[in-house]
N, C-alpha and C positions, 0 to 999 in steps of 0.2 A: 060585521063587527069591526073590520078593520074600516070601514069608510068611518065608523061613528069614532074611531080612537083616534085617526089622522082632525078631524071637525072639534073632538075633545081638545087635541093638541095647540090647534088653530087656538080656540077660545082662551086657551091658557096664554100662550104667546101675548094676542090680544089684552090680555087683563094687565099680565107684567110689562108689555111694553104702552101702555094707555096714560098711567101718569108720566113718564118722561113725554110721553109726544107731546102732553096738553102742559108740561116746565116749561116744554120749547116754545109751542106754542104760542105762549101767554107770555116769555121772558123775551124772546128772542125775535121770531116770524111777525106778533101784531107788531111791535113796535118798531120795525124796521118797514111793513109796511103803511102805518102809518106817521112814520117822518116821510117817507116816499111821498107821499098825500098831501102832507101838510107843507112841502116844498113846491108845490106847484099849485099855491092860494097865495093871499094875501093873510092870511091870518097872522095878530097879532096879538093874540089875547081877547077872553072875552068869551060867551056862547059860542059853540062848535056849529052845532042847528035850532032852527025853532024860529022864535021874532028875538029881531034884533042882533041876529048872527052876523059874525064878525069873518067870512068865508066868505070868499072869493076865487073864482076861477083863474090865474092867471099864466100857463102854462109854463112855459121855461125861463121864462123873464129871470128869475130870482139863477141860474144856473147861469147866465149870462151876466149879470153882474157879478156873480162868483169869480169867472174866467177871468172878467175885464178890471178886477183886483188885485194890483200885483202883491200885496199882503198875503194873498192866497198862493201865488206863485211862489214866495219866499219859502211859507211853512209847508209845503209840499214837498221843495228842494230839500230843507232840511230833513223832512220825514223820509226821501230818498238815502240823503246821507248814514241817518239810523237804519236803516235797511240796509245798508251798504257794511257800515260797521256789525250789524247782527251777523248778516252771513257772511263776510269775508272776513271775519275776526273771532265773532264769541263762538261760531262753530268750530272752525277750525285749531282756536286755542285750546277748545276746550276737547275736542277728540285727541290732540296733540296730550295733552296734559292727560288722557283716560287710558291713551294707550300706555305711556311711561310710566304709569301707577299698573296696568295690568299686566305690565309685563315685567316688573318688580326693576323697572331701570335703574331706581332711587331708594333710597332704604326711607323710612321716617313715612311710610302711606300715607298712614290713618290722620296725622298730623298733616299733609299736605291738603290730604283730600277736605279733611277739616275747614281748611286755613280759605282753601281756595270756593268752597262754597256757602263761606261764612256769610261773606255780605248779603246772598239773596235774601237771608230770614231777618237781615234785617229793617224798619219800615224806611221805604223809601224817601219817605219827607223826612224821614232822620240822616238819612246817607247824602243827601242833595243838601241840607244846611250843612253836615257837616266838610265836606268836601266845598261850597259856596265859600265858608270859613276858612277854609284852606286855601284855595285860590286869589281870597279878595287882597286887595294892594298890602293890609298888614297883616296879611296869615303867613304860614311858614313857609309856602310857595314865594313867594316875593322874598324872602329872609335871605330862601335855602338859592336863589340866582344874585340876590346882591352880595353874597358871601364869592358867588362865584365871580361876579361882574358886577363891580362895586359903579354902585350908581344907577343901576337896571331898574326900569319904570314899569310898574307891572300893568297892562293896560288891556291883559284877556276880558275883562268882561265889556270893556269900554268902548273897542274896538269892533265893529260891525265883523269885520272878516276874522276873527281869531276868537270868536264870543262863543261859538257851538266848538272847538273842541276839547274846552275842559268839557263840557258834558259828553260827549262821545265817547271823551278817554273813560269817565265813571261809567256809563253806560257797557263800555268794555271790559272794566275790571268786575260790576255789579253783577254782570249775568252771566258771566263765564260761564261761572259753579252749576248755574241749571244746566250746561248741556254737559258738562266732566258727568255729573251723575248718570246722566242717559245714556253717555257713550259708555259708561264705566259696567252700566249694569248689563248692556246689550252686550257689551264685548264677553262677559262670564256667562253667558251663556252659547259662545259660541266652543264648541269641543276641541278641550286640550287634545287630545290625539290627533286632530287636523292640524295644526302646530305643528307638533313634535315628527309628523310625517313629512311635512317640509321642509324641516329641521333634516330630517334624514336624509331624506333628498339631495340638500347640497342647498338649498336657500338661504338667503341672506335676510337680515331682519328686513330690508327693504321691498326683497321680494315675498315675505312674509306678509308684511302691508299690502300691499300692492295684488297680491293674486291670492289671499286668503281672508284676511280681514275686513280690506274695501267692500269687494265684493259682498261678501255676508250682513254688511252693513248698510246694504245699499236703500232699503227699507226705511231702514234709521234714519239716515241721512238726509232722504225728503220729508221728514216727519218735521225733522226740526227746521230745517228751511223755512216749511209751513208754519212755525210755532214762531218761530223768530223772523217772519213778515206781520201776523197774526199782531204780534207783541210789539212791534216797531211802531207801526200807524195808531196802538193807544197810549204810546207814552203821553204822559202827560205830567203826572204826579213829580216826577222826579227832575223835569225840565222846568214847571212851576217854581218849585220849591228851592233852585239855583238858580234861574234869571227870571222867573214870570214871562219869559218873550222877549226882554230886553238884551241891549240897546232899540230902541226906534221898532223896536216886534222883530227884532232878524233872528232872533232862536225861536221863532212863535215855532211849530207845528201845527197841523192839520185839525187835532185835539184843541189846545190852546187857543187856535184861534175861530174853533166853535165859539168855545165859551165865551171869549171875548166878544162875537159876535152876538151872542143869545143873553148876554148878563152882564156885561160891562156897558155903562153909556145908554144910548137910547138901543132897548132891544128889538133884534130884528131874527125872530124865529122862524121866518121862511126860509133867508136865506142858510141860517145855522143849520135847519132843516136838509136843506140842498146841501152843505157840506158834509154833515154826517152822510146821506145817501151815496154823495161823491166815495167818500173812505170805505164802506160799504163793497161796491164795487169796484173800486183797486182792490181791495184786499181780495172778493174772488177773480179776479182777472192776474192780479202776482200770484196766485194759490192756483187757478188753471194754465198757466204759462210752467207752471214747475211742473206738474202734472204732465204736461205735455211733455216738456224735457224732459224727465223720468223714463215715460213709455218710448219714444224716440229711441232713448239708450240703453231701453230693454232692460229696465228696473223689475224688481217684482212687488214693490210696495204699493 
């Protein structure tokens, strides 16, 4: 009786877990193996197999002009830099900002918490034109520095070196709010009474952070790491929609300069193939390197 309930058991698991594997499957797993496939051919369109097929074997050729592209080089750098700003900024402002609402620092919550995770709901091609509008030589950005420094040339988008960080700074202010919420919700479920024993203790809110909070949040912490590498290497929509890539492709990213590679000009789908595969794996190779550092540091997430 008991072997047929544990086999019942089995069956059932299997049933409820059958459609999510074949979502993944079918959304996820084919399509990532085959761009894998389709970057080491020559296919350009056309029949896949059959007569007249448009497939060819050509092994890493296409990954090799990737490398040897310094256009590839450029949008990588940048996609570095959005990694760089994710986690040294929208995590840390926004645990910063979850703790001072959890622990009632500020009065006005509801209204901050409001305030600061407004932007994410709103659509990104809307927040990239309108910020684009703001920056550009006669938006209120230029206005709000020639009031300051009468005669100031505004030349952020112009300018190859200064062109990614109005997007950074949006990118900063945009995403904050996703991780205030996460931190905000993790933090209320960790037990008032572990506080308030610290409190009793003779701890200082600092040592409060530091040897009760961190700690318990340690989980968290690489969660969103992962979500804010995850979420960095697809920007796309919202660097589009402020510069397209410009000046000369120096905001391209990784995304960006897929498409341009796959849809702009004469199309070339092997190698956009081999860039998609390239992002692919950075994304698990930055997602197993935190992993590693987690366990190293004796996480328990």
């Amino acid at each position: 009786m008991r072997a047929a309930g544990r086999a019942e058991e089995r069956r059932a698991y299997l049933l409820l877990a059958l459609p999510a594997v074949i979502l993944y499957l079918a959304v996820v797993a084919f399509p990532t193996v085959f761009s894998l496939g389709l970057s080491v051919t020559d296919y350009n369109g056309g029949p896949l197999f059959g007569e007249g097929r448009a497939l060819n074997f050509r092994g890493l050729e296409h990954y090799v002009r990737m490398f040897q592209d310094r256009f590839f080089w450029i949008s990588l750098k940048n996609n570095l830099a959005i990694i760089g700003i994710s986690v040294f900024g929208q995590i840390p402002l926004g645990f910063i900002m979850a703790y001072v609402l959890y622990r009632k620092l500020v009065g006005w919550r509801d209204f901050f918490q409001t305030m600061i995770y407004l932007p994410t709901v709103i659509s990104t091609i809307v927040v990239g034109i309108l910020w684009q509008s703001f920056f550009s030589p006669y938006g209120p950005f230029t206005r709000l520095m020639q009031s300051i420094q009468p005669g100031w040339e505004n030349t952020l988008f112009l300018n190859p070196k200064t062109a990614m960080l109005p997007v950074l700074f949006v990118m900063l202010w945009m995403y904050t709010g996703t991780y205030l919420i996460i931190f905000l919700a993790s933090l209320q479920k960790i037990e008032p009474e572990l506080i308030e024993a610290a409190k009793i203790d003779g701890a200082n809110e600092w040592q409060v952070l530091g040897r009760v909070i961190l700690p318990a949040l340690s989980g968290v912490l690489v969660t969103t790491i992962i979500l804010a590498i995850s979420g960095s290497l697809k920007s796309f929509d919202l660097i589009f929609a402020m510069t397209a890539g410009n000046p000369a492709r120096r905001t391209s990213v990784l995304s960006l300069y897929m498409y341009d590679t796959a849809f702009r000009g004469a199309p070339d789908f092997p190698l956009a193939n081999a860039v998609s595969t390239f992002m692919v794996m950075l994304s698990l190779g930055l997602i197993g390197i935190v992993r590693l550092l987690e366990k190293r540091l004796g996480g328990d997430a």
